[in-house]
Structures are given as structure tokens and as C-alpha cells.
C-alpha positions, 0 to 999 in steps of 0.5 A: 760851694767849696768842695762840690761840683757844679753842672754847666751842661743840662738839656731841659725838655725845651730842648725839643729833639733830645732833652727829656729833664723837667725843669722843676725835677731837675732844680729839685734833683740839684738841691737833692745832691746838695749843689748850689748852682746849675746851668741850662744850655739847650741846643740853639735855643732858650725855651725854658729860660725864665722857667728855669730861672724862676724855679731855680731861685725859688728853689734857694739854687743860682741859675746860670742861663747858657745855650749850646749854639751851634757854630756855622763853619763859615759864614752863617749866610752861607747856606751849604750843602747839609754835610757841611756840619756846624759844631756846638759852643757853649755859652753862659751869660756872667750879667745882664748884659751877658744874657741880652748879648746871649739872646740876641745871638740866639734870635740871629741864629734862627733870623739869619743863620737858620740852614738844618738849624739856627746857627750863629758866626765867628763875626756874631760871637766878635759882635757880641762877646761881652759878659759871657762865657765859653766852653769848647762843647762836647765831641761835637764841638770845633776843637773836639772835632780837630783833635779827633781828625788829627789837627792838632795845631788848627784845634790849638789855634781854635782855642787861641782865637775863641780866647781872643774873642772872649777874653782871658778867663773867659774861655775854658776847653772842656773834658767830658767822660761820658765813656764815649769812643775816643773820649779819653784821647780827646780829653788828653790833647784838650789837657796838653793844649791847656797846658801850651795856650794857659787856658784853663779845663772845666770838667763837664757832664753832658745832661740829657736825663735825670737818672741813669735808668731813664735812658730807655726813655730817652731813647725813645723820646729820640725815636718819636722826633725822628720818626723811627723804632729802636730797632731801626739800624742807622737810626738817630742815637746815643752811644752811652747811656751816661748822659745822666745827672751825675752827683758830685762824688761821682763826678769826682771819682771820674775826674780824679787826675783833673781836681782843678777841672772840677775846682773850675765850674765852682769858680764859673758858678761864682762868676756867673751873677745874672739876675733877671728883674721880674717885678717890671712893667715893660709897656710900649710908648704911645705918644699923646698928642702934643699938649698932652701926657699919657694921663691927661689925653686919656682923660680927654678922650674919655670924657669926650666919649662918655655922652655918646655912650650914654645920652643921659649921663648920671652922678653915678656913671660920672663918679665910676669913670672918676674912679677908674682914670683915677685907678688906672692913673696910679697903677700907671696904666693909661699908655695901655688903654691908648694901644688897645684903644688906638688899634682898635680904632684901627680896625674900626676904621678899616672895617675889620670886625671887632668882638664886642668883648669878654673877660674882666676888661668888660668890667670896665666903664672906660673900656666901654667908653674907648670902644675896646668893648661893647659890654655896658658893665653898669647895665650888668653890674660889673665890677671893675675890681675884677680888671684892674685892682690896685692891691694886685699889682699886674698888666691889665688882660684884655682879650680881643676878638678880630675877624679870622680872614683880616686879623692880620691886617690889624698886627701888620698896623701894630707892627708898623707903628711900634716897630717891627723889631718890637712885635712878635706872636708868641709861641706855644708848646704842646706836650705828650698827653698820656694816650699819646704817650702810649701810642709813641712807645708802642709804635717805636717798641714795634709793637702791633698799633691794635694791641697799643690801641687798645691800651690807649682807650682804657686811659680816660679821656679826662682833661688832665689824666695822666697814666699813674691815675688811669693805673689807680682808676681802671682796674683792667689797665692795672691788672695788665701792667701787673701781669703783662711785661710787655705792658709794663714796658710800654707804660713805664716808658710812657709815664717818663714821656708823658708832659714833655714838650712835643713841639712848638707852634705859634700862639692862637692869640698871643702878641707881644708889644715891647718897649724896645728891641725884643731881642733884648728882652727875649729870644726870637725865631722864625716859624714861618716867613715872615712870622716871628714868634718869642721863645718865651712862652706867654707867662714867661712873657708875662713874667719879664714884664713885657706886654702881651695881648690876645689877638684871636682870629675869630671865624664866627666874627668873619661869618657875621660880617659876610652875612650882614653884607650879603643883607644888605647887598641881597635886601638893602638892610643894614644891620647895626649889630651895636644896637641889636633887639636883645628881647626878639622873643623869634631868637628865644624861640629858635634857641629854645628849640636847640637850633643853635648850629653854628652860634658861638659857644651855643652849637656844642651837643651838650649845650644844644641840650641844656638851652632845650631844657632852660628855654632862656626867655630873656639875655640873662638866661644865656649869660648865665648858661654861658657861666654855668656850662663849666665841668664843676657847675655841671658836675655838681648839679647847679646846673640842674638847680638853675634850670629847675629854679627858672621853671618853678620845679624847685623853690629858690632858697637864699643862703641869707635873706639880705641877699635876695637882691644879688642872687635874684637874677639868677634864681638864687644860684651862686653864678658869677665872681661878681655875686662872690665879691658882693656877697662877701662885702654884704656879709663882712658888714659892708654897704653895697647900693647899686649906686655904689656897685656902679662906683665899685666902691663899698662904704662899711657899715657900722656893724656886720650883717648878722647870719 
């Protein structure tokens, strides 16, 4: 890193007020201008850490992981009136412990310190020092904030005590050149008290964009936050459009008389050495009865509950649940199976309606055996290698439906027996779509919400559409940004602001069950009391190795489970919906007719019309459509296919005639992952009985099907 620069101050798109820097542009623009480090200190929080962290390495670039904290001026329990302003400190994390200690700063930010925003102490900082580092901060930083006011021996003694905290050497005062008012006479005390105390300067540039032309944009993003137009007088704003990416000449020249300043960010790069392990499994500790380890009481349970599922119990189903607790034993997996297995019992007994399961996991035999789901994957053929498959080394995913008005409940019991301190929903970020985009820019330019309105609804309305393809496909909106300046300015602002982070909110599902004290794992914060949420998103979660479920609160499970009360208080019938008659030829009836208001996944117009058209005749028929209703199945006609192909309108055609036995069911049309795996065993040569697709295991021919 020798004769460069290295940027200790980014602000990221996670940094939800102000921060308008793409993770993945920013490591790209950092590799661009030849550094080979770069930190991310987003204000009070650490959202994009891990994203940061993961683009960074992949991009050959040293990612140091910081946060600017804001310092609460007393104690972070006092809760003062607002003018009583907390300052900014900047921390780096040198190691692994660094970073834990750096997280659980941050989450004590937000549980205890929160007034405005998550604020931490001078006891938090004492509590928590070790491996990291300190910078003084921007202007708004204590000891800025000192010199400006004229205290020039408190901003000294501010410096000897964050020292001390710290240690030697791990403390730097901060000189910026953001051509900032002041600024300059700022930067000239912070040299002399450095040259009174011994402790060293860093040169630093505050990172709030990429590119210098980007300040509009970021202005912009500025008056979307709080609600306000440019032209509003006393309105949040920067007073310099400076806060760029600058490159390291740039810097230089700035520097000129500081070279030792710059020298410094290559010598806090170099001892800035955190390595996050991202190749890690995180699982809680489910403590087995006494006699028995995780493995073995998994089995016990398994075994025990086989018959009751199946009466008549088989070679085949015997040799199935070998295979999986075998699988599940070598992938280290069993401790799993024993949460989900032990909550759902929980709910069970509480009388809180479960689903009956979806996704892969009703691929599972002892799955269905534990209850986890009610889906009997050899009655369907399911394959357990869509779950669970020893050359893909991840967490089992199970997706689990509670009823909306009770779900808590089941997380409350979670909570209680895991701790507390070790379970929390997950958050979620929502970002600004394209027509989004341009109604913001248009309402905080002041130009009439019609004229923005209609610019708007010329974007399509496709999943994913962004401004620069609606500028390619819809030749009006094309010839208005060409012709219009006041267009052009709309949408150009627009495409800046577009998939940046608008605000977060808790996961409808996410929960996360950790091994130990989450903080120190990833950061927390309060939404609302007294839910606690990660700050990691769900693939960062996934990313570390800790262990996420879905908990989905399903309001069609709460309707059932008061309809079938009110059965049986109304008529004295008791409906068992584990064994419901799935061959009531009334239902097929009724669903044929489209009245399926209010019938989960079938009450959508679209999908009121095709069951009319398929009139399904047996379940099957509503797996598939539920398959099938996808925008790439129905785009390309296999839709139409499969419902002309039930009805005899077109003559069902097998790509090759030995597969006549896996497509038959769903008329020769290509429908399900498992079709997939069984064709490309079938066609590679290997043997595949039902017996052993009720095993999962494939035993290859001696020579490959022919076609």
C-alpha cells in the first residue's frame, strides 16, 4: 500500500438518512483508483457490514469494518431535551474481537442509549475498547466541536482521555478538507494539540457519494428522508458538495503540508486485520434427554413415530428414514430437526394452527414423521435431495406457517427457551423502485405531482423495471428525457436514486436462533418494544452461519382454525383437517366454477380464471397449477399446454418414450424439480424405480438410455 491513500470514512446506502454509495459500486470504484483497503462507518448503525465485507474480498480489497457512533454528552440513560446534541466518534474494529466489541456497542446504542438516535457512552467505550480503533470524527465530533467553541484545553484533555481509553496508538485526531466553513482553523488546532499530546493525525475524507457530480442526487436523497424540497430554507442540508470519493492524488494535493497525515490510513489499513469466518454453522443447543446425544434421540423419536404415520410400514419407507438420519447425521443436522421439531410440538400442544408445510422440507420422510410437516413426500414423490444434500454444504430451510393472531406466542416460547439474548426477527430493507424514484424527485424539485404522475406510469409496471430499460422500451418516455430539460433532470436524479435503501422494517417471517449472545454475532436494534430485530439482513444472517427460520403469520391458518370452531361449537362436527377427503368431487365442483375467494393461493383473478379453464378434477391438478402459475410458465405457454393437454385438445407428447412414467401425471409437461432430477438421472443412464425414488438413491445402469 505504500505511496497511496487509504478511505477510513464511507457511508454506504444502509446509512439510511444520508448515505447514497452502493456497496458494490463503492469496492468497485476503490479497486478502480488502485487502493487496496477501505472502510465503511455508517452512522449508529452497521447494516451493510457483511455485504460490504464479502464484496470487498471478493473484490482482492481489505475491508475494515467501522461505524460512526454518536457519543451521548453525559450518560446514554439520560434522555435530555433534543438540543442537548450527541457528537460523532469513529470506530474501526483491528480483530475479531474488535468487531464483537464494535457490535455490541452499537446494539447498546440502539437498547439502551436510543434518544433521536442509538447513542453509546464514555463507560460503553471503557467497557468495551479493546481491539479497536478511534478517530475524532468530522466537525461534529467532541473535540471539533471544542476547538470551534473556543475550548481549546477541554478539546486537549478530550483527546488525552479518548487516548486513554484506547490506548496508545490507537487513537488518531482527524484533519478533513471538505472546504467546509472553518474547517481549515479546525484542522490547525487538531495539528498543534497532536504536536502537545504525541498523538497522531490521520487525513480523512467524509464519503457520502461516489462522484462529485452526484451531489444533486444526494441532495435530493437528503430532501426524501425528511420530507422536504430543495427549495425549502432552513432545511437538512451539506454545505459543500465535496463529500465525494476522492482519489489518492487528490487527496495528496489537498494534504500537502500533512504527508505523514496521509502515511497514516496506510499504517491503520495495515493494522486493521479482522477476518469474519463465513464458512460456519452457528446452530443453537438442544439438550437431548439424559442418556442420549443429538444423533441418537432423534433417531429414537423418529422411529418411534414412523408407525403412526404409516400403519403399514415397508422395506422402502424403512430404508428412506435410514438414509436421511443417516444424511442428516453426517451433515451435522439433527440439533436442527430437535428445534423445529420441539416448537412445533409446542404449538401443537398450545393449540396454535401450524401449516402443513411447503418448500423442499416436504421432501422429507422424517420431516413428515416429527410432524414438522404434513406433506407424505413418498405418496408425491418427493425427493429428499431437494432438502438436504451432502455435496451442498448449507442450513436446512424450513418454512413454517403459524396462525397471524398466535405466532407470537410460539416466538415468546422460543425466546424463553433459547434465550432471550439469543433470538431476534430479522430485519428488511425496502428500496426506492423506479416510479418511486421519480415521484420523489419530482415532488422535492416542486414540480406539479400530474406532470410527475404521468412520467411515472409511462415505466412499466414489471417486476424489476428500472428507468434505464423503461428509457429503452417506451418510446414517449424517451423522446421526453431527450426533448424535456426538465424531464431529463427528473429522471437523471431518479436512476441515481433508484435500489437505494428507503427504510427498514422487520422481516415478515425472518427469525434468527443463535448459539450464543447475538450481539456477538451481529448487531441489534429496537424497532418497537420490545421487538428486537438483527441489523444484518436474512443472507447476511445466512452468510455468518447463524440459523434463520421463517416464522410466517398466516391469516388463511387463523380463518380456518375459527371456521372449524365455529363448526363445532354451531353443529357438534369435528373437523380433523389431517385427514380431510382430498377426492370431494363438491370442492372440484366449486373450484371449477372459479369461487375460490378467499382460498389461499387460488383467489387471485388470474388464477380464478385458469382453475375455470383447467376445472382440476383431482389434487394433483392444483399442485401443478400452483407449479405452474409462475410469469415463465405462463409467458411461455406451458400453461395453455398443460390445460389443453388434460382436456384432450392436444395430443401429449414425450420428449423420450421412457419417460412416459415421470411426466404422465402432469400430461407430458415438464412441471416440478423433481421431474428435472428424475429425467437427468433417467437420461444419464441411471435406474430409477419407484422404490428407489422413495429411497432417493439411484443405482446406474450399465449403459445410458439411449435418445
Amino acid at each position: 500500500m505504500k505511496d497511496s491513500f487509504v478511505h477510513l470514512h464511507t457511508h454506504s446506502e444502509f446509512s439510511l438518512l444520508d448515505g447514497a454509495i452502493r456497496i458494490k459500486e463503492l469496492v468497485g470504484k476503490i479497486k478502480e483508483m488502485g487502493m487496496r483497503a477501505v472502510a465503511l462507518t455508517d452512522h449508529g448503525s452497521m447494516y451493510g457490514a457483511i455485504e460490504f465485507y464479502t464484496e470487498a474480498r471478493e473484490a482482492g480489497i481489505k475491508p475494515i469494518i467501522g461505524c460512526e457512533v454518536y457519543m451521548a454528552p453525559k450518560s446514554r440513560f439520560d434522555k435530555a431535551s433534543k438540543e442537548d446534541k450527541s457528537h460523532h466518534l469513529v470506530l474501526l474494529a483491528r480483530d475479531a474481537e474488535g468487531y464483537r466489541n464494535l457490535m455490541k456497542l452499537v446494539s447498546k446504542g440502539f437498547l439502551e442509549g436510543f434518544y433521536y438516535r442509538p447513542r453509546v457512552d464514555r463507560d460503553l467505550l471503557i467497557e468495551h475498547s479493546n481491539g479497536l480503533i478511534a478517530l475524532s470524527a468530522c466537525l461534529s465530533g467532541q473535540i471539533p466541536k471544542l476547538i470551534a467553541r473556543g475550548k481549546l484545553e477541554r478539546a486537549e484533555q478530550v483527546a488525552r482521555e479518548l487516548q486513554d481509553i484506547f490506548g496508545k496508538g490507537n487513537f488518531f485526531l482527524e484533519i478533513m478538507n471538505q472546504h467546509l466553513e472553518s474547517q481549515m482553523e479546525i484542522n490547525e488546532k487538531m495539528v498543534e494539540i497532536s504536536e502537545r499530546t504525541g498523538i497522531p493525525l490521520v487525513a480523512t475524507n467524509d464519503v457520502h457519494y461516489l462522484e462529485k457530480t452526484d451531489h444533486t442526487a444526494h441532495d435530493v436523497l437528503l430532501c426524501i428522508q425528511t420530507g422536504s424540497t430543495v427549495d425549502e430554507a432552513d432545511r437538512l442540508r451539506f454545505s459543500s458538495s465535496e463529500f465525494y470519493l476522492r482519489t489518492p492524488q487528490e487527496m495528496r494535493e489537498l494534504m500537502i503540508e500533512c504527508p505523514q497525515a496521509l502515511e497514516n490510513t496506510l499504517l491503520i489499513a495495515e493494522m486493521c486485520n479482522l477476518r469474519i469466518d463465513l464458512d460456519q454453522t452457528l446452530l443453537p443447543h438442544y439438550e437431548p434427554p439424559e442418556g442420549y446425544d443429538l444423533n441418537t434421540y432423534l433417531e429414537k423419536i423418529c422411529w418411534e413415530n414412523l408407525p403412526r404415520r404409516y400403519p403399514e410400514v415397508t422395506p422402502e419407507m424403512e430404508e428412506r428414514l435410514k438414509k436421511e438420519l443417516g444424511t442428516i447425521k453426517e451433515m451435522g443436522f439433527s440439533g436442527y430437526f430437535l428445534i423445529v421439531w420441539d416448537f412445533i410440538n409446542y404449538a401443537k400442544n398450545q393449540k396454535i394452527m401450524v401449516g402443513p408445510g411447503r418448500g423442499s422440507a416436504a421432501g422429507s420422510i422424517v420431516s413428515f414423521i416429527l410432524g414438522i410437516t404434513n406433506v407424505d413426500p413418498l405418496k408425491y414423490g418427493l425427493l429428499f435431495e431437494r432438502f438436504l444434500n451432502p455435496d451442498r454444504r448449507s442450513l436446512p430451510d424450513i418454512d413454517i406457517d403459524f396462525c397471524y393472531e398466535r405466532r407470537d406466542e410460539v416466538l415468546k416460547y422460543v425466546a424463553e427457551k433459547y434465550g432471550h439474548n439469543r433470538v431476534a426477527q430479522i430485519i428488511t430493507f425496502s428500496t426506492m423502485a423506479a416510479r418511486a424514484a421519480v415521484r420523489d424527485a419530482g415532488r422535492v424539485f416542486g414540480v406539479p405531482y400530474g406532470r410527475v404522475d404521468r412520467l411515472a406510469k409511462l415505466i412499466p409496471m414489471t417486476l424489476g423495471m428500472i428507468l434505464a430499460e423503461a428509457l429503452e422500451m417506451v418510446p414517449e418516455l424517451a423522446s421526453e428525457y431527450k426533448e424535456n430539460p426538465e424531464t431529463r433532470k427528473i429522471l437523471d436524479t431518479a436512476m441515481k436514486l433508484e435500489g437505494l435503501v428507503r427504510q427498514d422494517s422487520i422481516h415478515a417471517a425472518g427469525v434468527v436462533i443463535s448459539v450464543d449472545d447475538l450481539t456477538g454475532f451481529t448487531p441489534l436494534q429496537r424497532k418497537t418494544d420490545p421487538e428486537i430485530v438483527t441489523q444484518y439482513k436474512m443472507e447476511d444472517i445466512q452468510k455468518i452461519g447463524l440459523l434463520k427460520m421463517d416464522f410466517l403469520g398466516l391469516k388463511t391458518l387463523t380463518m380456518i382454525d375459527k371456521a372449524v370452531k365455529i363448526i363445532q361449537r354451531t353443529r357438534g362436527v369435528e373437523i380433523d383437517l389431517d385427514n380431510l377427503d382430498l377426492n370431494d368431487q363438491m370442492t372440484y365442483d366449486m373450484i371449477s366454477r372459479g369461487e375460490t375467494l378467499g382460498v389461499f393461493q387460488l383467489e387471485s383473478s388470474g388464477m380464478r380464471a385458469l382453475v375455470v379453464d383447467l376445472k382440476p378434477n383431482r389434487f394433483e391438478d392444483i399442485i401443478a397449477l400452483l407449479a405452474l402459475y409462475r410469469p415463465g410458465p405462463l409467458q411461455s405457454g406451458m400453461v395453455k399446454d398443460f390445460v389443453a393437454a388434460k382436456h384432450g385438445r392436444k395430443k401429449i407428447i414425450y420428449p423420450h418414450p421412457s419417460l412416459e412414467s415421470i411426466l404422465k401425471e402432469t400430461y407430458g409437461i415438464i412441471v416440478y424439480q423433481e421431474q428435472v432430477m428424475m429425467i437427468a438421472s433417467k437420461m444419464a443412464g441411471f435406474s430409477m424405480s419407484e422404490a428407489d425414488i422413495l429411497r432417493g438413491g439411484y443405482q446406474q445402469e450399465k449403459a445410458p438410455a439411449s435418445g
